[in-house]
C-alpha positions as CSV (number, residue, x, y, z in Angstrom):
1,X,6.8,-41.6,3.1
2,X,3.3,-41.5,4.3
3,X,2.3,-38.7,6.6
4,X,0.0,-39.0,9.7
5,X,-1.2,-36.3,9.9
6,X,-2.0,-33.2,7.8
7,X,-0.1,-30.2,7.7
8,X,-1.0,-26.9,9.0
9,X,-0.5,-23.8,7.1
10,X,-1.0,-20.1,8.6
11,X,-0.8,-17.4,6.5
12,X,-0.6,-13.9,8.1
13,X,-2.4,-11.1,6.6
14,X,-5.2,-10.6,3.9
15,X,-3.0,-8.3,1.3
16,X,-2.1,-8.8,-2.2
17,X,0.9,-11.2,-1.2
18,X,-1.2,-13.3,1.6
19,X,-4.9,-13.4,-0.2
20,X,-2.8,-14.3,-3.1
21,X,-1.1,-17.2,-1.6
22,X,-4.3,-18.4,-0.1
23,X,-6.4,-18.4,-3.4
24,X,-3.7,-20.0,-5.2
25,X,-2.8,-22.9,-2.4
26,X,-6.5,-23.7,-2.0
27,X,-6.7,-24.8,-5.8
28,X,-3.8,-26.6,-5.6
29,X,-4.1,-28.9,-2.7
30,X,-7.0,-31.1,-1.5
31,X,-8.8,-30.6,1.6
32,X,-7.3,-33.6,2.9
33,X,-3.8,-32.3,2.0
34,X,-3.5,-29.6,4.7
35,X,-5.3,-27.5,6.9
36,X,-5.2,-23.7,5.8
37,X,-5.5,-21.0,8.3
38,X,-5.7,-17.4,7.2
39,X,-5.7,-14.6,9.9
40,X,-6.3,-10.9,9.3
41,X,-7.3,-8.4,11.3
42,X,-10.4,-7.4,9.4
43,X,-13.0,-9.6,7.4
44,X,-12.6,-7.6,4.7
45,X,-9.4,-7.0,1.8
46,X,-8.8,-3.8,0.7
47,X,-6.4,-2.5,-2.7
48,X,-3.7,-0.6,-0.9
49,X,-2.9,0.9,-4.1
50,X,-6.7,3.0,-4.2
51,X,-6.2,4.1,-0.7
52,X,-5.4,7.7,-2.4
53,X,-8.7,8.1,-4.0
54,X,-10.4,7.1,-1.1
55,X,-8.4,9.7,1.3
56,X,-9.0,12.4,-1.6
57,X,-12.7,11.9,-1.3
58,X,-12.8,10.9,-5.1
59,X,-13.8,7.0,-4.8
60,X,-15.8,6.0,-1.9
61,X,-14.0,3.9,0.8
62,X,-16.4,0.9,0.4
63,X,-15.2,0.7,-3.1
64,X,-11.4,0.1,-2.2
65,X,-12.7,-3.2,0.0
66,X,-14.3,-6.8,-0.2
67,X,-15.3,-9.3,1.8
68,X,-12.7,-12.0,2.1
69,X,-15.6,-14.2,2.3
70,X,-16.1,-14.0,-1.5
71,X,-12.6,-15.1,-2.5
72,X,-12.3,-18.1,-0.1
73,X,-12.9,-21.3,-0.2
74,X,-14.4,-22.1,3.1
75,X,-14.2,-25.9,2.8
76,X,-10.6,-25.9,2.4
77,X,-9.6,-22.4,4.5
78,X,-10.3,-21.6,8.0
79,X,-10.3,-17.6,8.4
80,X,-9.5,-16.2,11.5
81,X,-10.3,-12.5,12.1
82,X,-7.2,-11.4,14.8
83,X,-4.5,-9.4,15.1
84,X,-1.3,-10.9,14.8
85,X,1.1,-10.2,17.8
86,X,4.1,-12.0,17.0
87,X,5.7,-14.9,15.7
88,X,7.7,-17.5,17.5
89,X,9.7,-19.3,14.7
90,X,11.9,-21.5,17.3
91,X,8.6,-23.0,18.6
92,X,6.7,-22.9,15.0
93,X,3.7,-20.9,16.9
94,X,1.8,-17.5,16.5
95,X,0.7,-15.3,19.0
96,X,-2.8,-13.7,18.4
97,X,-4.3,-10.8,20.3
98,X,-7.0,-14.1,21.1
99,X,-5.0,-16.8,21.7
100,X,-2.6,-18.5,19.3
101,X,-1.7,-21.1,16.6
102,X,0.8,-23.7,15.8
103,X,2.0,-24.1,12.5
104,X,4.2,-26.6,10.5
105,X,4.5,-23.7,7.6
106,X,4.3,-20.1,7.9
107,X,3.6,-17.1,5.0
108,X,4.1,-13.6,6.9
109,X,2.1,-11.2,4.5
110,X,1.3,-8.6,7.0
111,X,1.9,-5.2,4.7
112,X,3.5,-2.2,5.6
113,X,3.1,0.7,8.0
114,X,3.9,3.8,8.1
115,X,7.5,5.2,8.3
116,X,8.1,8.9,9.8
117,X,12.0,8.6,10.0
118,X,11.8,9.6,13.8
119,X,10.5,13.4,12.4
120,X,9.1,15.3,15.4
121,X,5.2,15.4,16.1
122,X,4.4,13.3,12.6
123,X,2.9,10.6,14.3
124,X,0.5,12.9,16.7
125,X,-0.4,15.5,14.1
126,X,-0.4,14.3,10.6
127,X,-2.4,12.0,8.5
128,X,-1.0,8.6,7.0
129,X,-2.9,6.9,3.8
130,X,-2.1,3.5,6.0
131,X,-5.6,2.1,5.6
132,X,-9.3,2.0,5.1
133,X,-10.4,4.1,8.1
134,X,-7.5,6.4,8.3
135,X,-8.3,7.1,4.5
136,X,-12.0,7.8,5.7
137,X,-10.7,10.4,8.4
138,X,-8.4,12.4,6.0
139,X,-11.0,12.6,3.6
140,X,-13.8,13.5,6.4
141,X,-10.7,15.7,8.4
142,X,-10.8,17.8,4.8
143,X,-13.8,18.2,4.3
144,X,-14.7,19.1,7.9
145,X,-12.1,22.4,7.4
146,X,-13.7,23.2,3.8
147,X,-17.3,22.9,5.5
148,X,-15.8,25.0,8.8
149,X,-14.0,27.7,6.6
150,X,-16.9,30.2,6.2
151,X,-18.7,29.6,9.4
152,X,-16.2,31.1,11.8
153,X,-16.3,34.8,12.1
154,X,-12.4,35.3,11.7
155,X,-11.7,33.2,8.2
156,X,-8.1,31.2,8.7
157,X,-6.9,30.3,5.5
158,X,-4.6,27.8,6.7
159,X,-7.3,25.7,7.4
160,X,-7.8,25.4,3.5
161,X,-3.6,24.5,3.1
162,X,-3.2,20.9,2.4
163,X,0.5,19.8,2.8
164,X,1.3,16.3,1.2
165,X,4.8,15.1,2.9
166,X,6.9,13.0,-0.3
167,X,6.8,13.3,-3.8
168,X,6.7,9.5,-4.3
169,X,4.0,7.6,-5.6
170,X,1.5,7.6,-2.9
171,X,2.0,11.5,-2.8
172,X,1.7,12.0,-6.4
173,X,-1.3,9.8,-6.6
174,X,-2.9,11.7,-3.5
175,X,-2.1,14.6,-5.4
176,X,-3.8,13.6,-8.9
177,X,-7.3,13.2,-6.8
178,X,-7.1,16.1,-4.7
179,X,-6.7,18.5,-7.7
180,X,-9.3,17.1,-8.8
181,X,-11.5,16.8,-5.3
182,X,-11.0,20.7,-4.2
183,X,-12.5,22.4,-7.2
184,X,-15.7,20.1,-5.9
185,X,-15.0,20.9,-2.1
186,X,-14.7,25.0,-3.1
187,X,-18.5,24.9,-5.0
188,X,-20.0,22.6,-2.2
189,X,-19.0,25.1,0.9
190,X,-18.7,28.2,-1.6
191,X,-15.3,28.5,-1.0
192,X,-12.7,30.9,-2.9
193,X,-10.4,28.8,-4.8
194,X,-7.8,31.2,-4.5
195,X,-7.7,31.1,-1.0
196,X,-6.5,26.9,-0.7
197,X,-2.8,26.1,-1.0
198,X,-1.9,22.2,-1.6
199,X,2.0,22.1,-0.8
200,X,4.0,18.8,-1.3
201,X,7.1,18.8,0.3
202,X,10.2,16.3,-0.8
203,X,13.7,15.7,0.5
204,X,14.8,14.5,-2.4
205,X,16.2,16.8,-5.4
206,X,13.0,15.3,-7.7
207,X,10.2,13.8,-7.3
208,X,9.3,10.5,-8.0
209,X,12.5,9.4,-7.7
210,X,13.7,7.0,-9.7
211,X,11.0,7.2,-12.2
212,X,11.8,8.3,-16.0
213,X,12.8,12.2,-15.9
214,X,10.7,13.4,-19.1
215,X,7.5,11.5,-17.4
216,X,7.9,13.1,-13.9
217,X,8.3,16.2,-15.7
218,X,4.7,16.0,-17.3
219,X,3.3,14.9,-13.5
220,X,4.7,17.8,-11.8
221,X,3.5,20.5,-14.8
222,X,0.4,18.9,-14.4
223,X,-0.4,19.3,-11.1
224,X,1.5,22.5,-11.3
225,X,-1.3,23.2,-13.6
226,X,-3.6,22.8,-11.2
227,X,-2.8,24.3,-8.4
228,X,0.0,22.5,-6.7
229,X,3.1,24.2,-4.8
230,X,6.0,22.0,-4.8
231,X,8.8,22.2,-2.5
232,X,11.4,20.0,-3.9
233,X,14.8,19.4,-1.6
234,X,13.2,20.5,1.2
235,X,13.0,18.5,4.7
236,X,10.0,18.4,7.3
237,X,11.9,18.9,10.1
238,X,8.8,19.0,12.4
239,X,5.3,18.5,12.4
240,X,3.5,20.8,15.0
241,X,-0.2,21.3,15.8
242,X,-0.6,24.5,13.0
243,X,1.2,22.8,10.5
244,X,4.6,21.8,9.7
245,X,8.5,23.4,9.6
246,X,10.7,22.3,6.7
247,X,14.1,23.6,5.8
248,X,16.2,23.6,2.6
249,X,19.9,24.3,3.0
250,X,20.1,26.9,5.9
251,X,16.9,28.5,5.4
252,X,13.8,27.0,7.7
253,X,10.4,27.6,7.1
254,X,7.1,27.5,8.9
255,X,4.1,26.5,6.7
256,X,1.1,26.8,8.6
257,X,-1.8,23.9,7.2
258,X,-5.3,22.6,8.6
259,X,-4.0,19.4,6.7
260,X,-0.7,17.7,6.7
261,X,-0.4,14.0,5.0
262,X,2.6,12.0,5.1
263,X,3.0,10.4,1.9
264,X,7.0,9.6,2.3
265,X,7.7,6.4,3.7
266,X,6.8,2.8,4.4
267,X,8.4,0.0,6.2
268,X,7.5,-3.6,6.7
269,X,5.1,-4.8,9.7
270,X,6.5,-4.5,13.4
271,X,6.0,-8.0,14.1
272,X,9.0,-9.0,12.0
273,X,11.3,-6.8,14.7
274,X,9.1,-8.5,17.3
275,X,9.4,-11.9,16.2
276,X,13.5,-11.0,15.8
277,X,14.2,-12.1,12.3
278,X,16.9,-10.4,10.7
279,X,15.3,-7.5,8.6
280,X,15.6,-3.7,8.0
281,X,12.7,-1.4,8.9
282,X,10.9,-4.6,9.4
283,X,11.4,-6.5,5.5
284,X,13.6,-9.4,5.7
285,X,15.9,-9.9,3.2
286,X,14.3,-13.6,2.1
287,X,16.3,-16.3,0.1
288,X,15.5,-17.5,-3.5
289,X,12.5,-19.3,-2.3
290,X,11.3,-16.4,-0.4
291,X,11.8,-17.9,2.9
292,X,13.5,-16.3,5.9
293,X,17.0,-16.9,6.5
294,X,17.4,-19.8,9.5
295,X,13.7,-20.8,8.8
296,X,13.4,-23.4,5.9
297,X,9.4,-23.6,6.6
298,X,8.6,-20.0,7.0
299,X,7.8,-17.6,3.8
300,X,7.6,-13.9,4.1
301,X,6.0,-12.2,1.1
302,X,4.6,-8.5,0.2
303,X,6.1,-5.3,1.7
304,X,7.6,-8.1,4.8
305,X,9.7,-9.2,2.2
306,X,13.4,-7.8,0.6
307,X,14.3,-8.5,-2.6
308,X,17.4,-7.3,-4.5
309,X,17.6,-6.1,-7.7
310,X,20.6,-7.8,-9.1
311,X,20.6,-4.9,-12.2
312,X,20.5,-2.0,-9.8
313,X,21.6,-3.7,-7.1
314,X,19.1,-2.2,-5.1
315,X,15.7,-3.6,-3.6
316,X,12.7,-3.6,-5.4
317,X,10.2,-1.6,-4.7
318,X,7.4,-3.4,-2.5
319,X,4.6,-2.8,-4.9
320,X,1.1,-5.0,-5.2
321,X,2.6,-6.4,-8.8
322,X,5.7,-7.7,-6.9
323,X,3.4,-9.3,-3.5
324,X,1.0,-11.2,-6.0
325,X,3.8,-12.5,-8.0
326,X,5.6,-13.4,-5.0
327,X,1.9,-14.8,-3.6
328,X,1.5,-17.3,-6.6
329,X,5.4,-18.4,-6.5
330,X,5.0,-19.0,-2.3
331,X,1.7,-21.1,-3.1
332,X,3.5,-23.7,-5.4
333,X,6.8,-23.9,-2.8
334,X,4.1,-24.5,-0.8
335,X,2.3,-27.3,-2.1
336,X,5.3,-28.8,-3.1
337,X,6.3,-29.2,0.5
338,X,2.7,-30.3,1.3
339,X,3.0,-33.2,-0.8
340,X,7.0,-34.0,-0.3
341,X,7.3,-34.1,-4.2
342,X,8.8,-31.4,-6.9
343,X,11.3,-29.0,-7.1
344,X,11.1,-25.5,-5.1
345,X,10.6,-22.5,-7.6
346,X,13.0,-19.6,-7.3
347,X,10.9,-16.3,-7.3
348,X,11.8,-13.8,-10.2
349,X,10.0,-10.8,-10.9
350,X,8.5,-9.9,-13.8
351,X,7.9,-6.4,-14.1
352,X,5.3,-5.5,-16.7
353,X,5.3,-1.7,-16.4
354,X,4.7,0.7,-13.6
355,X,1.9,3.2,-14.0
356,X,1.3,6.7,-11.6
357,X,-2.9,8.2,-11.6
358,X,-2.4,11.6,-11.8
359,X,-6.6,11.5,-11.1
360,X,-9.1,9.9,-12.5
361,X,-8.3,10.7,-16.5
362,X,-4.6,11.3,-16.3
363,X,-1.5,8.5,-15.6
364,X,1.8,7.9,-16.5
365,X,3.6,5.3,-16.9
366,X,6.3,2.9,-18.5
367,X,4.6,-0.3,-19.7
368,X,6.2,-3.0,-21.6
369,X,9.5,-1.1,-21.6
370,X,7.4,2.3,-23.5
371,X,6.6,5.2,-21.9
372,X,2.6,6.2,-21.8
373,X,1.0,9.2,-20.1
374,X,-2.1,11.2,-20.6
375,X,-5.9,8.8,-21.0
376,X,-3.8,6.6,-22.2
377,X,-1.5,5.5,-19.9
378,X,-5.0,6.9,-17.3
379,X,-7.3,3.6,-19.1
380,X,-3.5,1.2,-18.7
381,X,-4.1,2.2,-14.7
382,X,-7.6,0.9,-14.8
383,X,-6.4,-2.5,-16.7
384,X,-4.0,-3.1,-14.2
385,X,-6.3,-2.4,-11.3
386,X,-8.8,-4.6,-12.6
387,X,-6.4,-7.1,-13.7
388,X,-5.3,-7.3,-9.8
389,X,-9.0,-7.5,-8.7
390,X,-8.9,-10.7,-11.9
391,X,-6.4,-12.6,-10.3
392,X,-7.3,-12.8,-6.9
393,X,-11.4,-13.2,-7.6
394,X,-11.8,-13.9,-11.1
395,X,-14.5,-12.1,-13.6
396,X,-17.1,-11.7,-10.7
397,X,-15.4,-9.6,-8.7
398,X,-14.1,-7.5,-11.6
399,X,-17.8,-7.1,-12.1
400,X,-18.2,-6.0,-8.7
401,X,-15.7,-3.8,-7.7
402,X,-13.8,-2.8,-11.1
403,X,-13.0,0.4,-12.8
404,X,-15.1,0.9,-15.8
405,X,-15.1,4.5,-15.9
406,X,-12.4,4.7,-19.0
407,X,-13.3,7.9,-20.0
């Protein structure tokens, strides 16, 4: 069968799972093959997963982005810079903040966003690490109470408490850099150490759930260690302009903080409940092939995307290891229906390890199946960091934007 005419194919969103797809479909199929679109919101990619260290103050934000410009192939992808509104799957069409695009196959990659559980006054007064800029204003928002601490005639220490909401990875990560950030902040404004409190507050009964327990019990005596007040089984119950009020059991507490981060909770993109497939907090539980259920031309990859755990019959975590796996298995389906020839590949994950910064010289982590923490497991973060930046733009953008700083 001899097609008339090519193909389009959209792919949403510049994360690991989209820019993933895209670099991988481009080298597989000819420019006369099919017409790739790519739309994001900004021109530029940025690693989710150094988001921390940029809101901490400890890597500077241009670091955690690139140009998508320099991982593209412009002859054989078209990048549009929109915002995506939401998809019509009926009518094989996307609706753009600017106008709108027709597609004959779909990838949704569009991330995650914040989850606050419906917790009072989280969304108007505290922090997310969601993205580039609102990583820029925590770390600017912290260092704007360190630099305001001594200049006001009446010193409020509260301004110098910092309360991380969740004990997960993104708030033990956060955590690792700002023990490391304050001790900095306190000589630049000449501020008493003694006198700033960093809180982290979790509902669950540990933290990082789900994690090995002897590892999480290094992280937590580490940043114990340093400085860290953790309030474990405890519930924000509300977030108010002075700070937050959490209770464990019967007893509720106010904790009054210049600062308050959520760390606790992500969900899928709000397109997916827009464009009314069938998903949970806006991930759609997608078949073998990673397609949506109903839709045999539309893939939905990255934090979008739900994927059981047959072992644990639980989902995976979305994770960037998981996205670009899922990215390089959605780029093959892809050109496989491009070219009417071939077999679709069912994804499987393939775990290699999962490793948690606890700052810049600290980690820990199970890798291969063995546990690591320590520089170790610390120098294992920056492989896989770098390894990330490897697979999406090769040795030159290791070289550019890559963590050499093993020591």
């Amino acid at each position: 069968m001899i097609r008339l005419k090519k193909p389009n194919v959209v792919i949403l969103g510049a994360g690991y799972g989209g820019l993933m797809t895209t670099v991988r479909l481009q080298k597989m199929v000819g420019v006369n093959e099919a017409n790739i679109t790519l739309v994001n919101k900004n021109d530029y990619h940025y690693e989710s997963t150094w988001l921390h260290e940029a809101s901490a103050g400890t890597l500077h934000h241009d670091r955690v982005r690139y140009p998508i410009a320099d991982v593209i192939d412009r002859s054989k992808v078209n990048f549009v810079k929109d915002t995506v509104v939401k998809v019509v799957p009926e009518e094989n069409r996307v609706i753009l903040e600017n106008g709108e695009l027709t597609y004959d196959y779909l990838v949704v990659a569009l991330g995650f966003e914040s989850e606050t559980f419906g917790i009072k006054g989280l969304k108007e007064y505290a922090f997310s690490i969601a993205n580039v800029n609102a990583a820029r204003q925590i770390r600017e928002h912290i260092e704007y109470q360190f630099a305001t601490y001594n200049t006001e005639e009446e010193k409020r220490d509260e301004r110098l408490t910092i309360v991380v909401g969740g004990a997960g990875f993104t708030g033990i990560e956060f955590l690792g850099e700002l023990v490391n950030r304050v001790p900095e902040l306190c000589r630049e404004y000449d501020v008493d150490p003694h006198k700033v409190r960093i809180i982290c507050v979790e509902a669950a009964p540990t933290a990082l759930p789900g994690f090995d327990p002897e590892l999480v019990e290094y992280a937590v005596n580490l940043l114990e260690r340093k400085g860290v007040e953790f309030k474990i089984g405890t519930a924000i119950k509300e977030c108010t302009p002075e700070g937050i009020i959490v209770a464990k059991g019967d007893e509720v507490e106010e904790i009054k903080a210049g600062t308050v981060v959520w760390a606790a909770g992500v969900r899928g993109s709000h397109v997916i409940d827009e464009s009314g497939f069938e998903a949970m907090r806006g991930r759609v539980k997608v078949d073998p092939f990673l397609r949506a259920p109903g839709y045999e031309n539309v893939f939905i990859v990255g934090d979008c995307s739900l994927i059981i755990n047959e072992e644990t019959n639980r989902p995976y975590p979305p994770t960037a290891q998981i996205a670009m796996q899922q990215g390089e298995v959605c780029a093959k389906n892809l050109a496989v229906l491009i070219r009417q020839q071939g077999e679709l590949q069912p994804f499987k994950p393939d775990i290699k390890g999962t490793v948690c910064s606890l700052g810049h010289d600290d980690a820990i982590g199970v890798v291969f199946g063995k546990k690591v923490w320590g520089s170790k497991a610390s120098f294992m973060k920056k492989m896989v960091d770098n390894r990330a930046l490897y697979l999406i733009g090769g040795p030159s953008l290791v070289m550019k934007k890559g963590k050499f700083n093993f020591l």
